[in-house]
Structures are given as structure tokens and as C-alpha cells.
C-alpha positions in Angstrom: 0.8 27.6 6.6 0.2 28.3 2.8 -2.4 30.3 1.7 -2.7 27.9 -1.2 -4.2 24.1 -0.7 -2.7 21.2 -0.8 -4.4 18.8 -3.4 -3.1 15.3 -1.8 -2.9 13.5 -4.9 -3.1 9.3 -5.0 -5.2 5.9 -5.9 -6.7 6.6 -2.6 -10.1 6.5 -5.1 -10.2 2.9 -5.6 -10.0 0.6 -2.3 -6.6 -0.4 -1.7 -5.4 -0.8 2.2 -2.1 1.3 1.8 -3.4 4.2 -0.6 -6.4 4.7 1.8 -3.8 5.5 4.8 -2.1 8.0 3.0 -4.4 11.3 3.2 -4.8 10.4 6.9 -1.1 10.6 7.5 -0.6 13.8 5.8 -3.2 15.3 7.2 -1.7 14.4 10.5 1.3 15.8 10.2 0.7 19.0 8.2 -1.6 20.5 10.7 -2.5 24.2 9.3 -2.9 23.2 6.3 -6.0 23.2 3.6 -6.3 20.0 2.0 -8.2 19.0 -0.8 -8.2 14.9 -1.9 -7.8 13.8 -5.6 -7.9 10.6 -7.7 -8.4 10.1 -11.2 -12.1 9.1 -10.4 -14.8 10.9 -8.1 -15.1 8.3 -5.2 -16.4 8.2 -1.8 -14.9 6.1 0.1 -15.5 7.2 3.9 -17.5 3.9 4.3 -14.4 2.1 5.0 -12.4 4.9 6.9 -11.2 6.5 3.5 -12.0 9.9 2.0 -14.4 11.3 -0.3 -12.2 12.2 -3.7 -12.5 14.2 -7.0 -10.8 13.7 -9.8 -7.8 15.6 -10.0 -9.0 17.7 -13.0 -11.8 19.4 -10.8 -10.0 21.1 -8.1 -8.8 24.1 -7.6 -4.9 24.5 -8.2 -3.0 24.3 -5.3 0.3 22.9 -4.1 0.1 19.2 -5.8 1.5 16.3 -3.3 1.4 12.6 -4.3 1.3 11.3 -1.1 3.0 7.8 -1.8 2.6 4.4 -3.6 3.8 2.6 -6.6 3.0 5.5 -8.8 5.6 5.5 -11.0 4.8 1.7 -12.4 0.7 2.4 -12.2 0.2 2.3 -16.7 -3.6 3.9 -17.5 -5.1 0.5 -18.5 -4.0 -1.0 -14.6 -5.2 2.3 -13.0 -8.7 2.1 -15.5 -9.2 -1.3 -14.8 -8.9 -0.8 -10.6 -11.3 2.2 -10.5 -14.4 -0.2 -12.2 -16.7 -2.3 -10.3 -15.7 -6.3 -10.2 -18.4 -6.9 -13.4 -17.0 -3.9 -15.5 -13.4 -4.8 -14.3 -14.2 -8.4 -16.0 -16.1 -7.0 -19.2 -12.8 -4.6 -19.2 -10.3 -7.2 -19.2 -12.1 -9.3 -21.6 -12.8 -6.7 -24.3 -9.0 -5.1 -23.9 -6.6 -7.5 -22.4 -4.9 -8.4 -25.5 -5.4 -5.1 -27.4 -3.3 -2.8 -26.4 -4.1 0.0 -28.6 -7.8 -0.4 -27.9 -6.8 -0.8 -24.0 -5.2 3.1 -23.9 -7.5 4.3 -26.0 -10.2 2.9 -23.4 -8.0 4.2 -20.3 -8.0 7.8 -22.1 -11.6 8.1 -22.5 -12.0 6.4 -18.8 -9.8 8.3 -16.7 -9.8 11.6 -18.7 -6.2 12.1 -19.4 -3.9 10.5 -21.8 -1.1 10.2 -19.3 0.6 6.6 -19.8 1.1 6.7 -15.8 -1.9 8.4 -15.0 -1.4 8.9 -11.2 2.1 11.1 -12.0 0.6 14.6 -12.9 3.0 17.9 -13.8 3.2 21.3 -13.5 -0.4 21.9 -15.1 -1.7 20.6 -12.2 -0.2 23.2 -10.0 -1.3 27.1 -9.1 1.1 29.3 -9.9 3.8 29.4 -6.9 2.5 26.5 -6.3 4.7 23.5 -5.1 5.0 20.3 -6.8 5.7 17.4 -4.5 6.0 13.4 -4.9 6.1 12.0 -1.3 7.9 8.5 -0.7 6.6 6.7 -4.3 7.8 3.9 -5.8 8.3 2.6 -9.2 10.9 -0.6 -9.0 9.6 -0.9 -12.5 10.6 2.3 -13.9 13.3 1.3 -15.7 11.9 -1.5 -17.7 9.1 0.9 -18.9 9.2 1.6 -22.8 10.6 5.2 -23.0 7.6 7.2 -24.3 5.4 5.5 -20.9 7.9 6.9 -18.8 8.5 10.7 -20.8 6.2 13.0 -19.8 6.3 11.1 -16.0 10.1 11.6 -16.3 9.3 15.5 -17.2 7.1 15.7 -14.1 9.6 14.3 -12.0 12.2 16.9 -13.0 10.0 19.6 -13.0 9.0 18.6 -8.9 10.3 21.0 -6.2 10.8 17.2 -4.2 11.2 13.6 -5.0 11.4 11.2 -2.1 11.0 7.4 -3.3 10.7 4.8 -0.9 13.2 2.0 -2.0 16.7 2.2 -3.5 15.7 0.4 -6.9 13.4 3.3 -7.7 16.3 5.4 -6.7 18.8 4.0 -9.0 16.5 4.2 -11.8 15.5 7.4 -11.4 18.9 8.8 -11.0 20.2 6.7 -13.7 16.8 9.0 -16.1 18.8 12.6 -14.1 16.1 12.7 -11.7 17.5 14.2 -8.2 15.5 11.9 -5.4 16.0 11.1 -2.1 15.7 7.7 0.1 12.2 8.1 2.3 10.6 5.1 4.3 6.8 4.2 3.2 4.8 6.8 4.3 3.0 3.8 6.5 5.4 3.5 9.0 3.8 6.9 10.6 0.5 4.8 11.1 0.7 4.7 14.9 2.1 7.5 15.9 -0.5 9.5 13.5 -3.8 7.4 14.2 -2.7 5.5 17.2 -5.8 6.6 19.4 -8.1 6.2 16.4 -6.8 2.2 16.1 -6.8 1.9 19.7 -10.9 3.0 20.1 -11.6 0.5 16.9 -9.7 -1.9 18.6 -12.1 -2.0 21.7 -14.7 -3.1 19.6 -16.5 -5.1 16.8 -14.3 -8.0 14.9 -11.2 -6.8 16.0 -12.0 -7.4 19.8 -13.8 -10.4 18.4 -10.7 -12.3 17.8 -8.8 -11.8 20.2 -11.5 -13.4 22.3 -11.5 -16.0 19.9 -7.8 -16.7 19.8 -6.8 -16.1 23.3 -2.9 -17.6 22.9 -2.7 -14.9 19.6 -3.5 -15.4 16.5 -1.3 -14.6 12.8 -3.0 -12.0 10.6 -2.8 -13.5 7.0 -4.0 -12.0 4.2 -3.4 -12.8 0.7 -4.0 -11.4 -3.2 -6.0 -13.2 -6.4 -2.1 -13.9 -8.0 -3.1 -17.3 -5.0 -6.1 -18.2 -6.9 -5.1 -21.6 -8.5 -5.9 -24.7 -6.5 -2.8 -26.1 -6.2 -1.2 -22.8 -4.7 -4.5 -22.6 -2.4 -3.4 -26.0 -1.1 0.5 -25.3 -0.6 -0.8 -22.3 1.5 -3.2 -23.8 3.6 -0.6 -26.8 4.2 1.6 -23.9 5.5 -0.7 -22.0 7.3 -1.2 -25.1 9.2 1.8 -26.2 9.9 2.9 -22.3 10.7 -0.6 -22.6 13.8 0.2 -25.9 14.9 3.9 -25.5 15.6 3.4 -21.5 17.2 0.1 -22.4 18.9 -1.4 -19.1 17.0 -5.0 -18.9 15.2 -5.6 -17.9 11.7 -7.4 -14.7 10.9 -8.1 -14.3 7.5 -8.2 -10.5 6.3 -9.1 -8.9 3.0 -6.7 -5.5 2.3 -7.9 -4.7 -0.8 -11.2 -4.9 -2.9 -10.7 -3.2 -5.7 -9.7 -5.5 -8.7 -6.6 -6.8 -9.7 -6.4 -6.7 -5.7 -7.6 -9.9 -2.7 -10.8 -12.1 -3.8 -12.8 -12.5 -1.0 -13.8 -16.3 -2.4 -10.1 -17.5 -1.8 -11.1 -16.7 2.0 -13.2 -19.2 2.2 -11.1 -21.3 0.0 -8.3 -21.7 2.7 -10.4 -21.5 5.6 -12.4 -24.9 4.1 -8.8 -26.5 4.0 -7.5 -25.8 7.2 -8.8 -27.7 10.7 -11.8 -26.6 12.3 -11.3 -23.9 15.1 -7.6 -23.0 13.4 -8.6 -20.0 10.8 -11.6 -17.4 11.2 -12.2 -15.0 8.4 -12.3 -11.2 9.3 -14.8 -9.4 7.2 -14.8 -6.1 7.7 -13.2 -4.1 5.3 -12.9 -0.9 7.2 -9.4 1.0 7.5 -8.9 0.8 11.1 -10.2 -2.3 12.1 -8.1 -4.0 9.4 -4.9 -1.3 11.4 -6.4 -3.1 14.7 -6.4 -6.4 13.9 -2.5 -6.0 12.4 -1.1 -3.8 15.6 -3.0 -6.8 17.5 -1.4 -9.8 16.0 1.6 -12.3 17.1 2.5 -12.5 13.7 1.0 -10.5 10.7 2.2 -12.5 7.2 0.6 -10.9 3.9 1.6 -10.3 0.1 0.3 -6.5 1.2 3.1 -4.2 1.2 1.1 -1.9 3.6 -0.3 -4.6 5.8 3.8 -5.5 6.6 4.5 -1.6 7.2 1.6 -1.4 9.7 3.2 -4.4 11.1 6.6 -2.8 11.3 5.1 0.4 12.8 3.6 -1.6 15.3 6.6 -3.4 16.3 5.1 -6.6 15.6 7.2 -9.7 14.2 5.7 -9.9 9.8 6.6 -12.0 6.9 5.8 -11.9 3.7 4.0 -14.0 1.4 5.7 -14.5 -2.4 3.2 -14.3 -5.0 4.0 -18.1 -7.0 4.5 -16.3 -10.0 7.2 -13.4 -10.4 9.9 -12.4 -12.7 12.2 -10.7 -10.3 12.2 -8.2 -7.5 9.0 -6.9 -7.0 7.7 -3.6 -4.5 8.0 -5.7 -1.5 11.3 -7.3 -2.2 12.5 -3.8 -2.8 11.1 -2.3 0.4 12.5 -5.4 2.8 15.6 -4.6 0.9 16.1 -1.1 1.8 14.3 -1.0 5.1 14.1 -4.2 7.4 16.0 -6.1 10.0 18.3 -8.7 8.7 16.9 -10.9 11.9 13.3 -10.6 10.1 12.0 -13.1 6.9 11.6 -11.0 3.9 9.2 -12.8 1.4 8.9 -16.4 2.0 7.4 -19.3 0.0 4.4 -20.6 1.8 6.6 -24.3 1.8 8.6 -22.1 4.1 5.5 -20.8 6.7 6.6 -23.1 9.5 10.3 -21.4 10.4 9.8 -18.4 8.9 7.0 -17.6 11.2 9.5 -19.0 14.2 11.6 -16.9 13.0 10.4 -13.9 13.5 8.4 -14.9 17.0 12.0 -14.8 17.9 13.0 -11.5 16.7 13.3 -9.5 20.5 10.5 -7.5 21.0 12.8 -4.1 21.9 14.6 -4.5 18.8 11.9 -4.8 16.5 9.9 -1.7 18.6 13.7 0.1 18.0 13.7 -0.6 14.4 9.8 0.9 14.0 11.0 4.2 15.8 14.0 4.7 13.3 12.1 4.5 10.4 9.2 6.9 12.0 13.0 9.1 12.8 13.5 9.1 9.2 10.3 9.9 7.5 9.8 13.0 9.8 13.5 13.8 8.4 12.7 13.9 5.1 8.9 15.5 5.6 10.7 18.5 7.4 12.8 19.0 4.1 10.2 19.3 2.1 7.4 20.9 4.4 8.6 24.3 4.4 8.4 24.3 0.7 4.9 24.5 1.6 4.9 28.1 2.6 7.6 29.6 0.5 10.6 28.7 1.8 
């Protein structure tokens, strides 16, 4: 144990499914140690299962660990806009979307710092023997950044007693910059063997028991971001979520993972659900952390453009697809994490034109391989936290 905290440092301030995991796992598995939680905005957030956060420049100097996420491709005017209510958010993006001077100069003032990737702080952030850590992040776009977003992130990064990144094309760029990194699962994959009994009580009760009354034969936990929005995409996804239920036999439950903006609207919900077949789709409302864990470790099939809601999947051993936004330039975070880390046997990102098989694809995945695969990666994320963990006292 160190006699210094640990400031856990992430975009656990906003409400994002993945980032409000992250404190809960570390906490988990550093046992002994004094934490403090930091965003870039003060936020309390224990409503939905999360943690009540300061913003970084208000605590006290400890060891500094960014506990995971796509840090490294998060730009100040992305991480200003997420942190604002949805009527601010739109006022926001109105005033500054096509200004980008006026946009950073906004995100400055906003977030009080003039880092270009705000959630990647340095040294000055640390007490003195202090330990600077960045914990399984990713950044798949860190190469195609313009070279003064990425220097003083890139001076950070060198400056870090450990850099784990969770997919080999934030590897290769990093390495490609001189950055010495290692290969580290999503911190996510820890989910059940950390807060098992916790997901297991909220699983007993409220929506998540709820559904499973509902949809006795099982049911496929979809959840999907505003990048669906348009009608004609609305309509290829219900015609696939339909097609995916009728030929499995499963229900649709319809799950928000994110509310901050830029992340799911709850109005496409209702959108799909009005274009599928009476009794096939039921929307889950509750935007709590572990009901939305229950109602994922509970599924037959949990298909999502979530990152995190796949890796909860994984951890849980259950079969998971994922959704491809219908716009996208080229790999993307969760091309990049099936790439490094999932079975071959399993669909990676899938058109929704492709819902049918893909789903009977993985349904036929074996159950011991897939609850196999979940305990490797759990293997190798304790592998790479016990590098790095001793750091913590002085070692």
C-alpha cells in the first residue's frame, strides 16, 4: 500500500456505460489503496451506480492512473460538448461546430485546461514520487491527429512510469511516436469477477428480472447510438432485428448505454420498437450501471455499437455482435478491439442487413469455449495489472 492516493483519472464524469465501470474495477482490485475519483468536470453520478467526481485540478497530488477508454482520440471540444446537458450540448454545437478556433477557445474556458486531449494529463498532475499510470486506453486515432493535438499527450505518454493500450492499432501508433506500451485487454473484461455479486443482487430484482419474465425463451440485448438516427437506417435495423427474433425465437430488449451526448437517444427507442411486431421488442429504461451489467450477463445474445456493452458480454461468456455504425471511414474502437481480442468463431461488427446469421452465428459459438475465451482475457489483464501495481508502493 502507498502512502500516497491514487487519483483514478477518466470520463467517468459524464454518463457513459464503459467509463462508469472503470473506478469500480480498480477499486476492486487495488484493495489497500486510497482512492480519490477525477474528471475534468465536478459530477455526481452515484444515481446510476457511478461515482461522485472532481475535476482533476482539485485534488490532492497523488499517484495519477487513467483507468481506461479512448483517451488518447477524446479532442477538448468532444470531451466539452459530452460534459453539458442535452440543451447546452445543442446550443454548443450550433454556436461552434464549424468554428474551430472559437470551438477550443470554448473547450479551454469549459474544461479549465488547454490540453487538446483533455483526459491525457502529465507529470503536473502527480505528487512528487508519485506514479504516473495509463491503464488499458485506446487511441486507434492517434495517428491521424495533427501533430501539435497529440504533443504534449505524446510528452505525457513518455513521461508515464506505464502505458498499457488495449488494441494493437493504438500500439503501433504509439510505438511508431517512441512511446514504450504494452498490449492489455479492456479493463471491462474484469466486470464479473469484480462486481459479480453486486450484478447478481440487481439481477434479482426490478427490470432486469422483469424481462426475463417477459421473454421466457431469452431475449437479445440491443442497444444502439444517435450515428442510427436517420429513418431509413431506423428501418434497415428494425427489418433486422426482426428477422434476427423470428428466426432465434429470442425477444428484443431495448437498452440505453449512454446519455450523455454525442452518445444513444432515448427517442430512437421508441423509434424501433414502433417498427417492430407487437410482443417482439420491450424497452429497458433504467439507466443504472448494474442493471444495464444484469440485463447483458442475462441475455442469449447481446448485439450493441457499445464497445463496453460487447466486453460485458465477453466477460460473461455470452455469444455478442456488433452493430456497424452506417457511416465510417475505416476501423474504428471496436473493429480494433474484435481485432485484437475475440474468437474468430464470433461476428465482429455486422451490418444490420446481416442480423439474421450473424446472430446464428454466434448462438452457435459452444458455450465452454466462449466461457474459456472470457477467463483468458480476465488471465491477461491481472498479468499486466501486477506489472504495474507494485509501482504503486515504490517498487
Amino acid at each position: 500500500m502507498s502512502d500516497l492516493p491514487c487519483v483514478v483519472f477518466s470520463a467517468f464524469d459524464r454518463h457513459n456505460f464503459g467509463d462508469l465501470l472503470f473506478p469500480h474495477l480498480l477499486a476492486a482490485q487495488l484493495r489497500g489503496e486510497r482512492f480519490a475519483w477525477a474528471g475534468l468536470a465536478a459530477r455526481d453520478l452515484r444515481r446510476f451506480g457511478g461515482h461522485r467526481v472532481t475535476a482533476l485540478g482539485t485534488k490532492r497530488r497523488g499517484h495519477l492512473i487513467h483507468a481506461g477508454g479512448e483517451l488518447l482520440g477524446c479532442r477538448a471540444y468532444e470531451a466539452a460538448v459530452m460534459l453539458q446537458d442535452p440543451a447546452a450540448a445543442a446550443q454548443a454545437i450550433a454556436r461552434y461546430d464549424r468554428d474551430p478556433v472559437a470551438a477550443a477557445a470554448w473547450a479551454a474556458r469549459e474544461l479549465g485546461t488547454a490540453r487538446a486531449l483533455p483526459y491525457v494529463a502529465g507529470r503536473d498532475a502527480v505528487a512528487p514520487h508519485g506514479r504516473l499510470i495509463f491503464n488499458a486506453v485506446g487511441g486507434v486515432d492517434w495517428a491521424a491527429l495533427p501533430l501539435p493535438t497529440r504533443a504534449a499527450a505524446r510528452a505525457a505518454l513518455a513521461a508515464a512510469d506505464w502505458v498499457s493500450v488495449r488494441d494493437r492499432i493504438t500500439l503501433a501508433a504509439l510505438r511508431a511516436d517512441g512511446i514504450d506500451a504494452s498490449l492489455c485487454p479492456d479493463p471491462a473484461v474484469m466486470v464479473r469477477a469484480c462486481c459479480g455479486e453486486t450484478i447478481a443482487r440487481y439481477a434479482a430484482r426490478g427490470e432486469a428480472r422483469a424481462v426475463r419474465a417477459a421473454f421466457p425463451q431469452g431475449y437479445i440485448a440491443c442497444q444502439f447510438s444517435a450515428e442510427f438516427g436517420d429513418d431509413a437506417t431506423l428501418d434497415a435495423l428494425a427489418q433486422g432485428l426482426r428477422a434476427a427474433a423470428t428466426a432465434s425465437g429470442l425477444g428484443v430488449v431495448l437498452f440505453q448505454a449512454g446519455a450523455a451526448p454525442w452518445h444513444d437517444d432515448a427517442a430512437l427507442y421508441d423509434a424501433i420498437r414502433q417498427r417492430l411486431p407487437d410482443g417482439m421488442a420491450r424497452r429497458f429504461a433504467s439507466l443504472h450501471l448494474w442493471d444495464l451489467c444484469a440485463l447483458i450477463a442475462a441475455s442469449r445474445v447481446t448485439l450493441s455499437s457499445s464497445l463496453h456493452a460487447r466486453v460485458v458480454a465477453l466477460a460473461y461468456a455470452r455469444p455478442r455482435l456488433t452493430l456497424r455504425p452506417p457511416q465510417g471511414d475505416g476501423p474504428d474502437k471496436r473493429d480494433a478491439f474484435v481485432a485484437a481480442w475475440e474468437l474468430d468463431a464470433l461476428p465482429g461488427c455486422v451490418a444490420s442487413a446481416d442480423l439474421a446469421p450473424a446472430v446464428a452465428a454466434a448462438l452457435a459459438v459452444p458455450h465452454a469455449q466462449r466461457e474459456a475465451h472470457a477467463a483468458s482475457l480476465e488471465a491477461a489483464y491481472r498479468s499486466s495489472l501486477a506489472e504495474w501495481r507494485p509501482l504503486l508502493s515504490g517498487q
